[in-house]
C-alpha positions, 0 to 999 in steps of 0.5 A: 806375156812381153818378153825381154828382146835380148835379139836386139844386142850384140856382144862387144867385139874383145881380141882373141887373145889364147895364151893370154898370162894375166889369169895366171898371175896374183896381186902383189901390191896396190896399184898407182891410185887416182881420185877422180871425185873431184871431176868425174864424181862431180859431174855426175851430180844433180846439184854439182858441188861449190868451191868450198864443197870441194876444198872440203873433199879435197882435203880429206881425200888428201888426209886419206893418202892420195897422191894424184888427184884429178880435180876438174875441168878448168876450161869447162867453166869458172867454177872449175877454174876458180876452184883450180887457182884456189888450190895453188894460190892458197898453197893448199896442194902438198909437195907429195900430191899432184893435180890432174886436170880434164880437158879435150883435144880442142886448142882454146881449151887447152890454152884456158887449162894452161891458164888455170894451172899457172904457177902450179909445181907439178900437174898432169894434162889428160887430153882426151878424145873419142875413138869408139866406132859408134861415135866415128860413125854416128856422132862425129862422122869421121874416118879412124885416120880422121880420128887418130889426127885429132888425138895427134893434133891435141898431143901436139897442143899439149905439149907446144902450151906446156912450153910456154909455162916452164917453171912447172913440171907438166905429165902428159896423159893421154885417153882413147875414150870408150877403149872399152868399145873401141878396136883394141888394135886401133886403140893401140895405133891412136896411143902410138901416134901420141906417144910420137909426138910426145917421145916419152922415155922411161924416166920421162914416161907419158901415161896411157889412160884405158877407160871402160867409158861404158862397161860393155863386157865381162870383166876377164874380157876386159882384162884380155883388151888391156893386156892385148893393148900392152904386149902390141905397144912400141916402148911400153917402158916408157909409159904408165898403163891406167885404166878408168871403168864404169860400172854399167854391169855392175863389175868396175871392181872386178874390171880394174882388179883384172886389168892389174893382172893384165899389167895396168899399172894406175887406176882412176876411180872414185870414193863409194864409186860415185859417178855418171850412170851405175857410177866408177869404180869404187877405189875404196872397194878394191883397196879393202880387197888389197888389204884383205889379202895382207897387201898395203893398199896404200890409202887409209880407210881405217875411220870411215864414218870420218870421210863417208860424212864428208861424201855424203854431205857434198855429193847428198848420196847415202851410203847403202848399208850393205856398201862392200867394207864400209857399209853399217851393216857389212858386219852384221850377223843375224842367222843364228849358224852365223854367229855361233861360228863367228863366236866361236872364231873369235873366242879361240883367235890370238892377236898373235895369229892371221885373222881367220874367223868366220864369215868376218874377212877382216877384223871390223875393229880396223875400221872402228867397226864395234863388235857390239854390232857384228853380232844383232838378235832379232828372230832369225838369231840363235843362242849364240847371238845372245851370248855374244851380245851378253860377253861382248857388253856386260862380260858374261861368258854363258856356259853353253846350257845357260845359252840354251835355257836363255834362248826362249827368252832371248827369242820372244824378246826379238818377236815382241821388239819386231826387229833387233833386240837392243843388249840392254833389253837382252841383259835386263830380260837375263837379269829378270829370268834369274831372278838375280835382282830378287832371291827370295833365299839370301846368304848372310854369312858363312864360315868355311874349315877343313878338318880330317880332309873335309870341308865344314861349312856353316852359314846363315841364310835368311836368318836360319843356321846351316850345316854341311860337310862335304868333299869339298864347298859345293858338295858341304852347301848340297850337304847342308841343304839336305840335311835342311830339306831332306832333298838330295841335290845332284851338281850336273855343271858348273862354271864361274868368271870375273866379268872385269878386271881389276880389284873392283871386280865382281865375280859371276857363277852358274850352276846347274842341278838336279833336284828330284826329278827336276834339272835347275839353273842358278846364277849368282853376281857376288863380290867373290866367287866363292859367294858367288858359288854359294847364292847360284846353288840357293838360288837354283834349288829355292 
């Protein structure tokens, strides 16, 4: 049999780092959050997005709460230059919002990226080269010295272009690429040296971009890099500490979660973690995280299926619907346990009081996901499950023995679908097994007086008078069928409800009993509940 040559790989060299703080630290509010749809996310495309597929996106990512967005590589080719000066000279960019751009330590570069900013109020120039050992080695063939010269010499590049356009407010960012597989140590010596030639001050910081270009070790290692990277720097003070992590493992999230508490202060992702490979870090991902734990994320994802059209459409990437958070089926209980719990969380959670329901770590109605679809029957479901379906749709509130007598039913209606039972399905199935639509015993009149603490009833049913007494209504209506029928007629339970509000609305009553040696259920929806009552009880013993 082949087996898998593990002996092949060797773990990714991270410092040791013992007394190590961040584990000891929690998340407190949202990081500074960077989109990088437009670049990272684009480029990772078969079919890269057009001019008027990027508007589109950039105005939604606009409307969602970002405030930096990095928007291409204009020195990269025209379409990413024209879509550069369509953004300024169509004033679309907001005073709040600025754009980032993408560019190598390469001079010509540079210069083109200068040019397609011109006239822009505020932007970040992130410059970048590689610094990872298995690109000195095998791809550019340089020395660590050699490689720490050509971030200095695109640092100085940088900053002599942005000179020469005065009028606007230029950010300089710096990226060692494959910080994750670089020496932390280098990596810090790199970022020094370009924060030399920039001089940064707090009031005037540069940002240090710490990207997991490939995700190469678990993200608590991660975590240790970052924080090994920021206790060794000089005049940390003076900078913005951001992290980039791709999501070769699986883990981005987890990577920039843990890098927060390392002390990163910005994070650069994408929406639905669209990207090259397994694909970035999912902003929206680690945003709901925030706003799980009552943390402002600071983004609004409150109507998904708004923007998760827009990605779908430019990129032509489906969204999974178990996606974290914003999935179609992330709410979704099938297991019987599931949804007995989560009905009975909810029936008993206060608008008032923190969401704490079962198996639901957010309320689904932030982000206008229906309660119709938290909970769908289908033949792995219980009682429950139904009777959430019936409360949440057609405001039956089922006593717990009409769930159990209603299951069956409720069962062979998901096998004989094969899939999920729809409610109207569930509710003409109910309809039907209670004959509600159909008695074949209808009350026509009754009249009802208490005299000496008794309870009088006549009433006609079917055409035929009836007579009872009792201590009270049901008790005079079993009185009255017995002295009809000669049957006794034992009430075991019972329980009524208005199934709207308002003057219209209709009143609903179960009742449950034994007749001889048979235990019934009857159900009855009647203009009052007092009728109600009366037609649940005919309909039981009929």
């Amino acid at each position: 049999m082949n087996t898998m040559n593990f002996h092949k790989y060797r773990p990714t060299a991270t410092p040791d780092l013992p007394n190590r703080q961040w584990p000891n630290k929690r998340l407190t509010q949202a990081p500074i959050w960077v989109s990088v749809d437009l670049r990272d996310g684009n480029q990772a495309l078969a079919k890269p997005m057009t001019v008027e597929q990027k508007l589109k996106l950039w105005d939604k990512l606009v409307s969602i709460g970002f405030k930096t967005i990095e928007i291409g590589f204009p020195s990269a080719s025209q379409l990413e230059f024209d879509f550069t000066r369509r953004l300024i000279e169509e004033n679309r960019i907001p005073d709040d919002v600025t754009v980032q751009v993408l560019v190598q330590a390469r001079e010509h570069l540079i210069k083109r990226t200068y040019e397609a900013l011109e006239g822009v109020k505020q932007a970040v120039i992130h410059v970048y080269n590689t610094t990872s050992r298995v690109q000195r080695d095998k791809v550019f063939e340089k020395t660590q010295d050699e490689i720490k010269q050509m971030a200095v010499q695109g640092a100085t590049w940088v900053q002599d272009y942005a000179k020469q356009h005065p009028t606007s407010n230029w950010i300089f960012q710096y990226s060692p690429e494959s910080f994750s597989q670089t020496e932390t140590d280098y990596a810090v010596e790199v970022c020094q040296a370009v924060m030399d030639v920039w001089q940064p001050t707090p009031q005037n910081k540069c940002i240090l971009n710490l990207p997991a270009t490939v995700e190469s070790t678990s993200p608590n290692r991660f975590a240790d890099q970052i924080e090994y990277f920021i206790t060794h720097l000089q005049n940390r003070e003076s900078t913005i500490i951001s992290v980039h992590t791709h999501n070769d493992r699986g883990c981005a999230v987890a990577a920039a979660e843990l890098a927060i508490l390392a002390g990163a202060d910005r994070v650069e992702g994408t929406l639905l973690g669209n990207g090259e490979r397994t694909g970035n870090m999912d902003i929206v991902t680690l945003a709901m995280n925030f706003y799980s734990e009552g943390i402002n994320p600071e983004l609004n994802f409150s109507n998904p299926d708004d923007w998760i059209e827009v990605v779908e459409e430019v990129t032509q990437i489906p969204t999974h619907i178990r996606h974290p958070w914003v999935g179609q089926a992330v709410y979704t209980a099938y297991s019987g346990s599931h949804q007995d719990a989560i009905r009975k969380c909810l029936t008993v959670q206060k608008d008032s009081n923190p969401w704490d329901v079962a198996y639901l770590p957010i309320d689904p109605k932030d982000i206008q996901r229906d309660y119709e679809a938290i909970i769908r029957v289908n033949s792995q479901s219980g009682k429950a499950g139904a009777a959430f379906v019936l409360e949440q749709e057609y405001g039956l509130h089922l006593p717990k023995w009409v769930q159990q007598d209603f299951a069956p039913t409720a069962q062979n209606c998901a096998e004989s679908t094969d899939g999920v039972v729809s409610h109207k399905i569930l509710y003409d199935a109910f309809i039907k097994h209670y004959k509600l639509s159909e008695s074949a015993i209808q009350l026509d009149h009754y009249k009802l007086d208490k005299q000496d603490g008794k309870e009088h009833l006549s009433l006609n049913v079917n055409g035929e008078s009836w007579q009872g007494v009792g201590n009270g209504t049901l008790s005079a209506l079993c009185n009255a069928w017995q002295n009809k029928t000669n049957q006794e007629i034992d009430v075991l339970d019972y329980a009524e409800h208005a199934m709207q509000q308002g003057k219209e609305a209709k009143a609903i009553a179960y009742i449950y009993v034994q007749v001889g040696d048979q235990k019934r259920i009857g159900i009855a929806m009647m203009e009052d509940s007092l009728s109600a009552m009366m037609q649940a009880l005919i309909s039981a013993v009929q």
